[in-house]
C-alpha atoms as one frame of an Amber mdcrd trajectory, in Angstrom:
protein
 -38.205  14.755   2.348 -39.831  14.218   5.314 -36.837  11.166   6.621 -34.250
  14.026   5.347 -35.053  16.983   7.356 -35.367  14.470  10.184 -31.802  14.127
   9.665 -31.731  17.873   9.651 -33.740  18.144  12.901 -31.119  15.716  14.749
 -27.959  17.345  13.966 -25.772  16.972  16.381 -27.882  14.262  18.282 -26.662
  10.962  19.062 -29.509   9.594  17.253 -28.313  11.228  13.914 -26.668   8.385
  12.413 -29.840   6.402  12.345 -31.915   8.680  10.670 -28.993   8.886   7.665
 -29.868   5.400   7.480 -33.236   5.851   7.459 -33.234   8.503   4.835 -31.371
   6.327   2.749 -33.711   3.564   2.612 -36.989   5.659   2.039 -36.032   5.390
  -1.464 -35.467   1.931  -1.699 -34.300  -0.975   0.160 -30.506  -1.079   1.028
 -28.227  -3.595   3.904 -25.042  -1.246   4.328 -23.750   2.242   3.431 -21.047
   4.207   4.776 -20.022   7.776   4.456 -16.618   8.865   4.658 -14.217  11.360
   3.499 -10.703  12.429   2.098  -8.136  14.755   2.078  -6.021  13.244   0.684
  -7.379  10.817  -2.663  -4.035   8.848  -1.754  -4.712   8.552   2.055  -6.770
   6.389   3.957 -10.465   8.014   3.897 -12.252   8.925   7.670 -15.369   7.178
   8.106 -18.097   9.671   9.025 -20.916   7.512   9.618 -21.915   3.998   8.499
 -24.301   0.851   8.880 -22.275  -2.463   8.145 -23.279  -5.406   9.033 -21.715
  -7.681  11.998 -19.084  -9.722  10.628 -18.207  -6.968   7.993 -17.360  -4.420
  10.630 -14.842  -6.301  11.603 -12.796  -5.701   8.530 -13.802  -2.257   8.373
 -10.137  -1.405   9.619  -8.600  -3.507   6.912 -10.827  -1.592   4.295  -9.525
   2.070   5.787  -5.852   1.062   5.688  -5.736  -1.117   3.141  -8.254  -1.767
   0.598  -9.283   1.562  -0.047  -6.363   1.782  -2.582  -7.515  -1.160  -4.655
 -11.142   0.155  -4.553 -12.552   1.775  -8.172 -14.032   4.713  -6.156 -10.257
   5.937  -7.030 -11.600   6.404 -10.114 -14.483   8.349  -9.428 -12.101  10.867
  -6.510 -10.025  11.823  -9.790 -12.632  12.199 -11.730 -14.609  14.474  -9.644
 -14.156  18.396  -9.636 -14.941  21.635  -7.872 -18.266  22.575  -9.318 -20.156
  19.943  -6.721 -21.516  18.196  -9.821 -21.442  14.287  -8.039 -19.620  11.354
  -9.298 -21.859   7.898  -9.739 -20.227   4.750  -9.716 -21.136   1.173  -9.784
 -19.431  -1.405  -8.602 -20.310  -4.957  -8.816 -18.353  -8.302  -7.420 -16.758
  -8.521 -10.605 -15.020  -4.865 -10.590 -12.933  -6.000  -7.808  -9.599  -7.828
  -9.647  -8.534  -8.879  -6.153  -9.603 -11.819  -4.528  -8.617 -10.745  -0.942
 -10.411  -7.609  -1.080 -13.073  -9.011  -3.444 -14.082 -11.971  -1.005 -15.051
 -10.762   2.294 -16.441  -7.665   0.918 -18.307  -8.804  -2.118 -18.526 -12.296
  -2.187 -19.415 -13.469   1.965 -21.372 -10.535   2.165 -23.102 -11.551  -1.180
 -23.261  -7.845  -2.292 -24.861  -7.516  -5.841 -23.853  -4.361  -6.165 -22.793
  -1.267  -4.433 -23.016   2.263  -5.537 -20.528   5.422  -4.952 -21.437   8.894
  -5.189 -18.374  11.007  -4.591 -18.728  15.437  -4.349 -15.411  17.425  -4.373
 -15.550  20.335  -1.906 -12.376  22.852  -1.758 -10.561  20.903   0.526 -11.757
  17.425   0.400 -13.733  14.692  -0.787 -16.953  13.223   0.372 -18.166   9.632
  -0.164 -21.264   7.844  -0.016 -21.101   4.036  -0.264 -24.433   2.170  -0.160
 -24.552  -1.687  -1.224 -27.320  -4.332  -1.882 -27.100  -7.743  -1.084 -28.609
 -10.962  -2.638 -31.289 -11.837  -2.991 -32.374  -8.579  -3.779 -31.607  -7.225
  -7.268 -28.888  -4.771  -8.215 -30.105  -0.709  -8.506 -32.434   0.408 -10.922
 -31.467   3.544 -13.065 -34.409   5.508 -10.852 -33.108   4.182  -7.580 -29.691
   5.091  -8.911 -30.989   8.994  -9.508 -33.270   9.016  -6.588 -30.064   8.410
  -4.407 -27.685  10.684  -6.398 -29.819  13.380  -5.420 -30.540  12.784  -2.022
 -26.512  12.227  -1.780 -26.072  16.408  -2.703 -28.082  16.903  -0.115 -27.131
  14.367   2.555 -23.312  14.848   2.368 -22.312  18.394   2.751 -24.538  18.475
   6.036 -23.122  15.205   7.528 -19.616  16.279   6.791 -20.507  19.725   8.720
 -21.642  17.341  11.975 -18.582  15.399  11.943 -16.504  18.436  11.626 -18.298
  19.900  15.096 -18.229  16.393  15.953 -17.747  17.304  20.374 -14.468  16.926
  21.680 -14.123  15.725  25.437 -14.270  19.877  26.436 -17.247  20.397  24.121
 -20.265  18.077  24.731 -22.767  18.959  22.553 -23.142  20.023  19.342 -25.814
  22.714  18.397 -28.753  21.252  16.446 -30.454  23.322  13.595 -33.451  24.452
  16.454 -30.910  25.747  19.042 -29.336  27.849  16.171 -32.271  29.515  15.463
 -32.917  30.297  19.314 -29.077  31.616  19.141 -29.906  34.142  16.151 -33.472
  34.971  17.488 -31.711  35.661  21.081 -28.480  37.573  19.553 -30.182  39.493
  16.677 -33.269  39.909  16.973 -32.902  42.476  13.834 -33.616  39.282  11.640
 -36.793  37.503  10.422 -38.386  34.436  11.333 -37.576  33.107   8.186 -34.030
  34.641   7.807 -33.541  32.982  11.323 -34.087  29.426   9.734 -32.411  30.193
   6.521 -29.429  30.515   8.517 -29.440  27.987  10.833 -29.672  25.887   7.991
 -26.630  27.615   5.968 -24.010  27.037   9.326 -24.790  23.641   9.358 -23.981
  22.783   5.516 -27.072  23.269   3.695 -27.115  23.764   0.244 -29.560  26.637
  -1.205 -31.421  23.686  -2.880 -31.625  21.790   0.197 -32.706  24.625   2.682
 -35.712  25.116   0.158 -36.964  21.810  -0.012 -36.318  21.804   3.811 -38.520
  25.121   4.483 -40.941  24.251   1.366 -39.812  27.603   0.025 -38.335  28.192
  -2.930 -34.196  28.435  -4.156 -34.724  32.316  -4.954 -36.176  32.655  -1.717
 -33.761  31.054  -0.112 -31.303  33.871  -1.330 -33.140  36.303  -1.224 -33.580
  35.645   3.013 -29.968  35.083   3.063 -28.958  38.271   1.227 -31.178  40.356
   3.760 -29.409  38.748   6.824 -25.932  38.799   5.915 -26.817  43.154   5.190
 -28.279  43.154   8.125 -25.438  41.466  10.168 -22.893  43.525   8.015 -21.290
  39.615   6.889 -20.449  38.740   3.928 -19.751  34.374   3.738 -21.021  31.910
   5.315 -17.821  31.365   7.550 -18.664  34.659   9.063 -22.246  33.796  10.167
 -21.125  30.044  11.604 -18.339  32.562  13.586 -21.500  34.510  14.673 -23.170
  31.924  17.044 -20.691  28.802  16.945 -18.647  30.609  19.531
């Protein structure tokens, strides 16, 4: 947890990639993942944030235009729904029927395995890739969970970054701290605690993953919420992110 609300701390920070990748391998050793995400299942995905390695980058473009249609995640993007269950998939060198794709992106990169996690969100889809390479084993079934779970939590909050992601005009991006200043400064009506609650909701957070964040738990995390949107006479998250994003 502690590698995950790092990630949480740097929102918005150059430095923010890093840490993904540093959350990531506090559960257990992996050599690449990539996030990336769809709005269309049959259009190329946008990569969101990733760790490849050298040679592999290089094809990364091939992958985005190209590949991405022959990839079994496909499977996994129809199979996922609205109710932000995730999607698990593994894919081994074997999964891949063709040898162009399968070659420089399973067989030189001598990936054992990779695993997809895939959440469905109202508009879109989210993806997490992360891949092992020999000669390390493939994923254990508690690896496998371990990551599922920190993927609910990881994804909705990078997807929020990238969509503030700073255009030429805007060159920063708030982080979770300078929210709270920005409700503590423009109502000072609300809590400490309904400050950070907050903060945490406009940047993506889950309920689940703002209590694990504050050490606090999910009914508290409501609760807090519930109190500040009365108090700032809101009533969706949209509302609140309108509130101190502009």
């Amino acid at each position: 947890m502690s590698a995950y609300r790092d990630v949480i701390g740097a929102f918005g920070s150059q430095n923010s990639q890093d840490l993904i990748g540093r959350a990531i391998n506090t559960i257990a050793p992996i050599d690449r993942f990539y996030v990336s995400e769809r709005a269309d299942p049959f259009k190329p995905p946008h990569l969101i944030a990733h760790c490849i390695e050298g040679g592999l980058a290089n094809r990364m473009d091939d992958y985005l235009q190209r590949y991405f249609r022959r990839d079994p995640i496909a499977r996994a993007i129809e199979a996922a729904s609205e109710d932000g269950a995730t999607v698990v998939l593994r894919v081994g060198p074997e999964d891949i029927d063709e040898t162009e794709y399968r070659r420089p992106f399973y067989d030189e990169a001598a990936v054992v395995e990779r695993l997809s996690f895939v959440q469905r969100l109202a508009d879109r889809w989210l993806v997490m890739n992360i891949a092992r390479r020999a000669p390390a084993p493939s994923f254990s079934d508690d690896e496998l969970t371990a990551f599922a779970s920190l993927s609910q939590l990881l994804l909705p909050v990078v997807a929020r970054q990238a969509e503030l992601d700073p255009a030429p005009q805007r060159p920063h991006i708030l982080g979770v701290e300078e929210i709270e200043e920005r409700f503590a400064t423009q109502f000072p009506e609300l809590s400490p605690r309904e400050r950070q609650v907050c903060a945490r909701t406009v940047v993506g957070m889950t309920s689940e993953a703002t209590a694990l964040c504050l050490n606090i738990g999910i009914g508290s995390v409501q609760t807090y919420r519930k109190r500040a949107f009365q108090r700032l006479e809101i009533c969706s998250a949209f509302q609140l992110a309108h509130l101190v994003m502009h």
